[in-house]
Steps between C-alpha positions, in 0.01 A plus 500: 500500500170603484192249485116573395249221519163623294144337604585146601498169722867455665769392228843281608601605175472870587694433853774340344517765242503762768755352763593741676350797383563862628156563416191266460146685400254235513127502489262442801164506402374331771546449872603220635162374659386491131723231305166318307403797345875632441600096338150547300555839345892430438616749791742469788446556823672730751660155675564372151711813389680526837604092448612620149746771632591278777601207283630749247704674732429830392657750724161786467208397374190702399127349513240702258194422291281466780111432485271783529257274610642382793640838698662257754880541609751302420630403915728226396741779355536679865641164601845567644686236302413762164568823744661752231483240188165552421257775369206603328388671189182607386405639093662817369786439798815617426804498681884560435656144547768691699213552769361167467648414852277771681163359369461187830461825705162622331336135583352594826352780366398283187382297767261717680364602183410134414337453848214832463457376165415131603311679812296686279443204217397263819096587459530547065707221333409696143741791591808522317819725551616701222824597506 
C-alpha cells in the first residue's frame, strides 16, 4: 500500500486510511522548531510527519516538499528509532521503488549539505536554495 499526503496539517483520517503502509510519502515543509508557522500556513512539520508514520505504521516512509526558505536539516529523522525507515526527497527526484530501501544511506551526506548551507545563510537570512 502506498500512501501520499499533499500540503497539509496531520490527518487521523489519513493514518487510519494508511495502516500499515509499505510506503508513506508525506510532506514536511517545515522543521520541527517551526510548528506556528507550519499550523498557520496548513503544513506539517518534520515531527508531525514522523508521528504520522509512526501511528500509521508505515513500514518506509519518505519526507519531501521541504521549504526553500529554511535550508535547515531535518535531525529528528537520523534518530535511531527511524534508522532505515526513513528518507528524503527533494523536486524532480526519482527513484525505482525497488531501491527505495537504499535512500536512509544518502542522509548524512544530505546532512552535511544542509549544515554549509545553514553555515553560509547564518550572516544573510534572504538567501534561498534552489534546487
Amino acid at each position: 500500500k502506498l500512501v501520499y499526503s499533499g500540503d497539509t496539517r496531520p490527518c487521523s483520517e489519513l493514518v487510519s486510511a494508511g495502516k500499515g503502509a509499505s510506503l508513506l510519502i508525506h510532506e514536511a515543509t517545515f522543521d520541527s522548531d517551526l510548528s506556528t508557522e507550519a499550523q498557520a500556513k496548513k503544513h506539517s512539520t518534520v515531527k508531525e510527519a514522523l508521528q504520522v508514520a509512526t501511528e500509521m505504521e508505515a513500514h518506509f516512509t519518505i519526507l519531501t516538499h521541504f521549504s526553500q526558505r529554511y535550508p535547515k536539516f531535518a535531525t529528528p529523522i537520523l534518530r535511531e528509532e527511524f534508522a532505515g525507515k526513513v528518507a528524503v526527497a527533494f523536486d524532480f527526484m526519482s527513484i525505482p521503488l525497488s531501491r527505495t530501501h537504499r535512500l536512509p544511506s544518502l542522509l548524512p551526506v544530505i546532512q552535511d549539505i544542509f549544515a554549509a548551507l545553514v553555515d553560509e545563510d547564518d550572516s544573510n537570512d534572504t538567501n534561498y536554495v534552489t534546487w
